[in-house]
C-alpha positions in Angstrom: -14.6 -14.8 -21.6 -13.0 -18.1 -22.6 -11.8 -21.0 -21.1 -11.0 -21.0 -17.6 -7.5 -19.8 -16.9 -5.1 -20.2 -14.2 -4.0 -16.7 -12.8 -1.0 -16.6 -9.9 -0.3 -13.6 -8.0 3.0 -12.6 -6.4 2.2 -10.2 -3.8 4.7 -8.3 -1.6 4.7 -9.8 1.4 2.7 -7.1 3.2 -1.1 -6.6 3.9 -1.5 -3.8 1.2 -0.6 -5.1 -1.8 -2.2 -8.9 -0.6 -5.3 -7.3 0.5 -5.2 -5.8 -3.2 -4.6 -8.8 -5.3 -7.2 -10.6 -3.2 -9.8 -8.0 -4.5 -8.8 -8.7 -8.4 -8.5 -12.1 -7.3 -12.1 -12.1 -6.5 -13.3 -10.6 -9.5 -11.3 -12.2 -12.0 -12.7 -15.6 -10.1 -16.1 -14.4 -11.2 -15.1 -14.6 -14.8 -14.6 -17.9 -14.2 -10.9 -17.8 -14.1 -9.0 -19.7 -11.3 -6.4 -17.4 -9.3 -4.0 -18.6 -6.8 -1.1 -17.1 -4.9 2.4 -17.2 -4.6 3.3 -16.5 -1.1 6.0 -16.0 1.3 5.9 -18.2 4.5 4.8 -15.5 7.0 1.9 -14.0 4.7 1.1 -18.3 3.9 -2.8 -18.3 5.3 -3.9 -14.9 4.4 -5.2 -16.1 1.0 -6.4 -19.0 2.4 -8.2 -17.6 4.6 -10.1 -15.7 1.5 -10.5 -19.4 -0.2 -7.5 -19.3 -2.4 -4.6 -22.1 -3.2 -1.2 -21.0 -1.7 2.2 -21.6 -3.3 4.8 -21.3 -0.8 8.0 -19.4 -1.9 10.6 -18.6 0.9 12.0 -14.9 0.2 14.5 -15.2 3.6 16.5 -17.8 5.4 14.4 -20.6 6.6 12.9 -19.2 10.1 9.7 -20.1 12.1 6.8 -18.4 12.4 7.6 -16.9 15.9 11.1 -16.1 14.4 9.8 -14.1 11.4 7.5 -12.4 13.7 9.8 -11.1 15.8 12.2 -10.1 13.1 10.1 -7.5 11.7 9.0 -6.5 14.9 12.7 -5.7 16.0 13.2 -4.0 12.6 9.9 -1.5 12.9 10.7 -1.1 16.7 14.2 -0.3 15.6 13.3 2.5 13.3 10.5 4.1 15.3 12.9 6.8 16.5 13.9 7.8 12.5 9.8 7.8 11.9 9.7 11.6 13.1 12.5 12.2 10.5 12.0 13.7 7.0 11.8 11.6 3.8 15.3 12.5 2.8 16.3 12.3 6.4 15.2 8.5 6.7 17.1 7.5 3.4 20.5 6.0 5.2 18.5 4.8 8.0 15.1 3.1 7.2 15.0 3.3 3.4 18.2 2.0 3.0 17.5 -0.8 5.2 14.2 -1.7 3.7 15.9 -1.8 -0.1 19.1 -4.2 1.4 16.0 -6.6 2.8 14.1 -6.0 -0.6 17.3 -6.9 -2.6 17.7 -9.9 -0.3 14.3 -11.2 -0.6 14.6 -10.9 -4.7 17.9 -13.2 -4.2 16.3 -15.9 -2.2 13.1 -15.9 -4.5 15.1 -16.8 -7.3 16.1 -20.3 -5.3 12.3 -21.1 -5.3 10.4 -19.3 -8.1 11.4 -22.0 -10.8 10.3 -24.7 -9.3 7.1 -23.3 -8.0 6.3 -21.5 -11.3 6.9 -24.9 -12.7 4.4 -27.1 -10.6 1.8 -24.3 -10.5 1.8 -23.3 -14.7 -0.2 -20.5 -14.7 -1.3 -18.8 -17.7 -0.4 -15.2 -16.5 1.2 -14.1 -13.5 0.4 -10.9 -11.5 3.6 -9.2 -9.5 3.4 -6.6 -7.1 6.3 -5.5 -5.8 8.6 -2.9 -6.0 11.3 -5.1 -7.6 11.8 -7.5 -10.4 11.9 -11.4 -9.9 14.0 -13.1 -12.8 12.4 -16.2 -13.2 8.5 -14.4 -13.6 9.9 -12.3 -16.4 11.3 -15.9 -17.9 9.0 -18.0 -17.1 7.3 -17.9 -20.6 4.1 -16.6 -19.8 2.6 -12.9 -20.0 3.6 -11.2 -16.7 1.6 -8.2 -15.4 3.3 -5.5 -13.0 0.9 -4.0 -10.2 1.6 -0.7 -8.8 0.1 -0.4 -5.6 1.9 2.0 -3.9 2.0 5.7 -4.8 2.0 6.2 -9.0 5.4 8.3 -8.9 6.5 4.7 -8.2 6.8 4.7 -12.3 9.2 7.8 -12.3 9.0 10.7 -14.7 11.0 14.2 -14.4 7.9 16.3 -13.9 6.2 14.3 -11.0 8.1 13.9 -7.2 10.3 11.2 -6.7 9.3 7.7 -5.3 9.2 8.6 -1.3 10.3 12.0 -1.1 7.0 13.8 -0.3 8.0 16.4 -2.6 5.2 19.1 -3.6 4.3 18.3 -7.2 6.3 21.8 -8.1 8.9 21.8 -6.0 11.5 20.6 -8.6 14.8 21.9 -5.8 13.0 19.1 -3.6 12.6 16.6 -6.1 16.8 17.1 -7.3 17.9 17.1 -3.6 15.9 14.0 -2.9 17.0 12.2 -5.9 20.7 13.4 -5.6 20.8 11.8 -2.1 18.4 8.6 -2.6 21.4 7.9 -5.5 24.1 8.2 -2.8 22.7 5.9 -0.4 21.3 3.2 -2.7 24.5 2.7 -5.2 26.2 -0.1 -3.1 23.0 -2.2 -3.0 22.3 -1.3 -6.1 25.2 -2.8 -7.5 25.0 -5.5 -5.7 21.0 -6.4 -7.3 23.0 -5.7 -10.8 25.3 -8.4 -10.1 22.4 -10.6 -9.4 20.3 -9.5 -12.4 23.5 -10.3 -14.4 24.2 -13.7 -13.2 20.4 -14.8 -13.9 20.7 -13.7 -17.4 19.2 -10.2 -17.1 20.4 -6.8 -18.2 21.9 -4.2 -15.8 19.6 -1.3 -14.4 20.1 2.6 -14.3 21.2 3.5 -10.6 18.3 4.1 -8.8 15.9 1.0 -10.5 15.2 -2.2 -9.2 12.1 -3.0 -11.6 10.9 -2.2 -14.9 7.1 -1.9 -16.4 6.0 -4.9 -18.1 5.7 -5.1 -22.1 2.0 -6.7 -21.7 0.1 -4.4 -19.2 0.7 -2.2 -15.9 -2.3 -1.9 -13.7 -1.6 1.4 -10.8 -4.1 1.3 -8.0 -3.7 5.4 -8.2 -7.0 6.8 -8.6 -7.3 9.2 -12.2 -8.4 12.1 -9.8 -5.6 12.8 -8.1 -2.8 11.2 -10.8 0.3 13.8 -11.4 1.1 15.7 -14.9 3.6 13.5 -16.6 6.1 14.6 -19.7 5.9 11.1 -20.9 1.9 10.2 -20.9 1.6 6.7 -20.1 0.2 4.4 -23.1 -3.5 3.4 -22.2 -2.7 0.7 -24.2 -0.4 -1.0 -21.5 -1.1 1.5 -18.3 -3.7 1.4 -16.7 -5.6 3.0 -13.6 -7.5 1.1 -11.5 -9.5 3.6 -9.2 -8.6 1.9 -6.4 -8.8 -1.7 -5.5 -11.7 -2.3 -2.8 -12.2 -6.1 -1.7 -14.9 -7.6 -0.5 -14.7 -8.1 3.2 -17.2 -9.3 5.9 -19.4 -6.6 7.2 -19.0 -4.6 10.5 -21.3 -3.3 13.3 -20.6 0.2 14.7 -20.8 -0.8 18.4 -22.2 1.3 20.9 -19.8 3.6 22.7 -20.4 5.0 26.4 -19.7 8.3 25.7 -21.0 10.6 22.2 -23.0 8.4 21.0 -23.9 11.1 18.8 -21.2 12.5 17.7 -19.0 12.1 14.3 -17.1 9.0 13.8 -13.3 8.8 13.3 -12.0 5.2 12.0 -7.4 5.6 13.1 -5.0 3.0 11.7 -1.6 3.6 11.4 -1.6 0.0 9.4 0.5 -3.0 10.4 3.9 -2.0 10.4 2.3 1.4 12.5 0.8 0.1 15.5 4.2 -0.9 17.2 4.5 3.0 18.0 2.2 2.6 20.5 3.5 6.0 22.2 2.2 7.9 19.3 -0.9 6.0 19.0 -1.5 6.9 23.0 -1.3 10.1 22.6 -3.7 10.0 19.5 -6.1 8.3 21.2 -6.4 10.0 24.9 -6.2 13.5 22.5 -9.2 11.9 20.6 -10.7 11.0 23.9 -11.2 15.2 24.9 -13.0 15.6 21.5 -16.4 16.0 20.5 -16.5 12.7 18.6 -15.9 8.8 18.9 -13.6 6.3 17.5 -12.7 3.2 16.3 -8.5 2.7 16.6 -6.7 -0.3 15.2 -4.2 -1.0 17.5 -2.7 -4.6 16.2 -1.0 -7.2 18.7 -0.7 -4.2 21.5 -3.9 -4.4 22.7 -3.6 -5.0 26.3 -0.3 -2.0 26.5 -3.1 0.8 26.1 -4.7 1.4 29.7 -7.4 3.8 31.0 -8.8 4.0 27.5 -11.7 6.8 27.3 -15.3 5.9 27.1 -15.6 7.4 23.7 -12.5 5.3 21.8 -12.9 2.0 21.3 -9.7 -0.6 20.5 -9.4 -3.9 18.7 -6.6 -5.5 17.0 -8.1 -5.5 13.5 -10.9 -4.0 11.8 -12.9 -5.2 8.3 -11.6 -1.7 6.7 -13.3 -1.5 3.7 -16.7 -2.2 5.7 -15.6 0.1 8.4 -14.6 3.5 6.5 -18.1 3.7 4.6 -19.5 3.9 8.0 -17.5 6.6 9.6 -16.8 10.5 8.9 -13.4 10.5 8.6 -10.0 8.7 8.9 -6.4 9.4 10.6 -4.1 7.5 8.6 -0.5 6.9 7.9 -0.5 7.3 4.3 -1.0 3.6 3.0 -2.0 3.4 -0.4 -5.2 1.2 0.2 -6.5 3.4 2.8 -5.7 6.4 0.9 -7.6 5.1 -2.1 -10.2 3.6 0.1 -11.1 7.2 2.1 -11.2 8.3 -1.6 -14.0 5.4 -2.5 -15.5 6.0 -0.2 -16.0 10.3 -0.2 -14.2 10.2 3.7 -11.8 13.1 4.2 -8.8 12.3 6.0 -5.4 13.0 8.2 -2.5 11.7 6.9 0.4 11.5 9.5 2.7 9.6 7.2 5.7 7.7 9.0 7.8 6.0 6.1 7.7 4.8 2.4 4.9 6.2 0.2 3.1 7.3 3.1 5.0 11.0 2.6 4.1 11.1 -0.9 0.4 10.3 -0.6 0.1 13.0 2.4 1.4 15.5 0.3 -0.9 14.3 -2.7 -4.2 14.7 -0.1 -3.6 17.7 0.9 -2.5 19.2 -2.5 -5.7 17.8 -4.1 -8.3 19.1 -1.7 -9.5 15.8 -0.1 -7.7 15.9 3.3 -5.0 17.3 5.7 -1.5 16.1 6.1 0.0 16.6 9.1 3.2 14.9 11.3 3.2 12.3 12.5 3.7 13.0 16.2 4.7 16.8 16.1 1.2 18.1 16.6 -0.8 19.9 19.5 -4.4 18.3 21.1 -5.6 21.7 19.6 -3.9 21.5 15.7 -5.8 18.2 15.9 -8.8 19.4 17.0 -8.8 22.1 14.4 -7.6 20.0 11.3 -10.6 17.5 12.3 -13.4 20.2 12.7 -12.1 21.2 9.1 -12.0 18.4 7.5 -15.6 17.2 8.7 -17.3 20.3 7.9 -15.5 22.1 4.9 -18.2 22.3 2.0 -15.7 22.3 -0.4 -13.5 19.5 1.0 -16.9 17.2 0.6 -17.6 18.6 -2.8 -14.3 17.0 -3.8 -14.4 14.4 -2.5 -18.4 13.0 -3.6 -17.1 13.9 -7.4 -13.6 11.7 -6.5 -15.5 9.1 -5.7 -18.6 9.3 -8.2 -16.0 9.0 -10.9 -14.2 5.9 -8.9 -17.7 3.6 -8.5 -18.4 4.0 -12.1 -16.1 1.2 -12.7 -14.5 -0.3 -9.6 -10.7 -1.3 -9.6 -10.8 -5.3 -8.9 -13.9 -5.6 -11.7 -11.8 -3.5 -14.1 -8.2 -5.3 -13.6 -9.9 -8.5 -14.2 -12.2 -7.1 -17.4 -8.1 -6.0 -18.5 -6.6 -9.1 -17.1 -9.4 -11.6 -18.9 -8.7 -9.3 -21.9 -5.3 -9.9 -22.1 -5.2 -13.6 -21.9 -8.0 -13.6 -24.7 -5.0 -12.1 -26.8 -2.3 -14.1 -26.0 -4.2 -17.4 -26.6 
């Protein structure tokens, strides 16, 4: 390595794709390099909280804390009743919704980013998102795109759309997804158009809101489970990560008052998940007539779950990625870090996806051989049963899963984005 360099990251304002750039974060700081973050106002503190600079840019109309808050609590607790609908059953409901806010959010950031961009001169900035930010692209600097959802995120004709859950051959599924993602999205797709064309940008193809970036693509997708494409990607500016596990503090198994001895189960239906707490009930009084114990992340509804049983225990966050190498395996919605992080880690999983990418990396779980996908509330105390016995015992299924993650530990996503990251900005000195 050089000279120090200055690194921003623009994550999506979500906990999977911060929690992400915070592991390369780390690792490209132990190069010597300096990272900070871009941030919208209600994810401003999380990088902090790792010992990063923050950069507020606001992606929204100016609202409190409080205010944002219970925003996207009405939205999620709005769309709980379309989370037991198919993918292509949830496009003119939730996915629609979520790519009008997306759209919005790329509008306001353009008020900001400028300025910002301006005060903070970085030598490189890292984006992940799903859409593209103007003034990054012009800013002058090498830009990076990060991929941390689910690969088919970059499309190509032989792997299933972007959300659709699609089997990887089930081409009828992929055209009827595709046909009907196209009719929903054109209005607010022409509506980002417009906006691309007023800042100076070329028109996208209906049904693209971002593009790769000329200097390097890093997807969190693990190589084990990545789809066939017609179009290889070019090493040269794609590249896999394996995963991106941070560091995070360590966690203590506590002592539970009922099967001690039995297998562990680690549930989290993430952060936009644990507002359907009448799913998560059921899960966890089901898991309560089991043969094991468990850990279940139940966010800000702690005190709504009562008469909890003696062999479940709740909190409102948990360390994951010092948690899952602990337990046996993992109920999950689907989230790309804690399906790449059950892979890391050799855990088999359940995958009862609810929206976005979730569907896709179900599907990819189960088609692979390293877990089960089931739905995500249409399920009997004794499917669950069964699917759990399986996936803790099956010789094969742990077979898989040790080579998956022998082959992810040889080089570790956040030490190889930076080794990529430190490698590009030795070029473009």
């Amino acid at each position: 390595m050089g000279q120090q360099r200055k690194i921003a990251f623009f994550p999506e304002a979500a906990y999977g794709p911060a929690l992400n750039s915070v592991g390369i974060a780390q690792a490209l700081e132990k190069l010597g390099h300096k990272a900070v973050f871009l941030t919208a106002p209600d994810m401003a503190g999380v990088y902090a909280g790792y010992g990063f600079e923050e950069f507020v840019v606001n992606m929204a109309p100016p609202m409190s804390a409080e205010e944002t808050a219970q925003y996207w609590q009405n939205f999620i607790n709005g769309h709980i009743p379309n989370f037991n609908k198919s993918p292509i059953d949830q496009l003119d409901n939730y996915v629609r919704d979520c790519w009008d806010a997306i759209v919005e959010t790329a509008v306001w950031a353009q008020k900001d980013l400028p300025e910002v961009l301006a005060r903070v001169q970085p030598d490189l900035i890292c984006v992940d998102n799903v859409i593209l930010f103007p003034a990054i692209k012009q800013f002058g600097k090498p830009w990076v795109r990060i991929i941390s959802c689910s690969e088919n995120e970059l499309p190509d004709p032989e792997i299933p759309p972007h959300l659709s859950g699609c089997g990887e051959k089930d081409k009828a599924c992929f055209r009827k997804f595709e046909d009907k993602f196209h009719e929903v999205i054109k209005p607010i797709h022409e509506r980002f158009n417009r906006f691309l064309k007023a800042n100076g940008e070329v028109a996208y193809p209906l049904g693209q809101f971002f593009e790769a970036s000329p200097h390097l693509n890093l997807l969190l997708y693990p190589e084990p489970v990545k789809f066939k494409r017609r179009v290889a990607l070019d090493p040269s500016k794609f590249q896999y990560l394996e995963g991106c596990v941070r560091q995070e503090q360590p966690y203590v198994i506590p002592q539970f008052n009922k099967n001690q001895s039995m297998p562990l189960i680690y549930v989290s239906f993430g952060s936009l998940g644990t507002g359907d707490t009448a799913t998560l009930d059921k899960l966890i009084h089901c898991l309560g007539n089991l043969p094991v114990r468990a850990l279940v992340n139940v966010g800000g509804y702690l005190d709504t779950y009562k008469d909890v049983p003696e062999n479940v225990i709740l909190d409102k966050w948990f360390p994951q990625p010092s948690v899952i190498p602990q337990v046996d395996a993992v109920i999950h919605h689907g989230g790309n870090n804690t399906f790449t992080e059950c892979l890391y880690f050799a855990k088999p999983a359940i995958i009862m996806p609810y929206v976005w990418d979730g569907h896709d990396n179900a599907t990819r779980v189960q088609e692979t051989g390293h877990g089960i996908k089931m739905h995500r509330s249409d399920w009997t105390a004794k499917e669950l049963g069964k699917n759990l016995s399986f996936i803790l015992y099956d010789a094969a299924m742990k077979k898989k899963l040790n080579e998956t993650s022998a082959h992810m530990r040889r080089q570790p996503g956040p030490e190889k984005a930076a080794q990529q990251l430190d490698k590009l900005l030795a070029e473009k000195a």
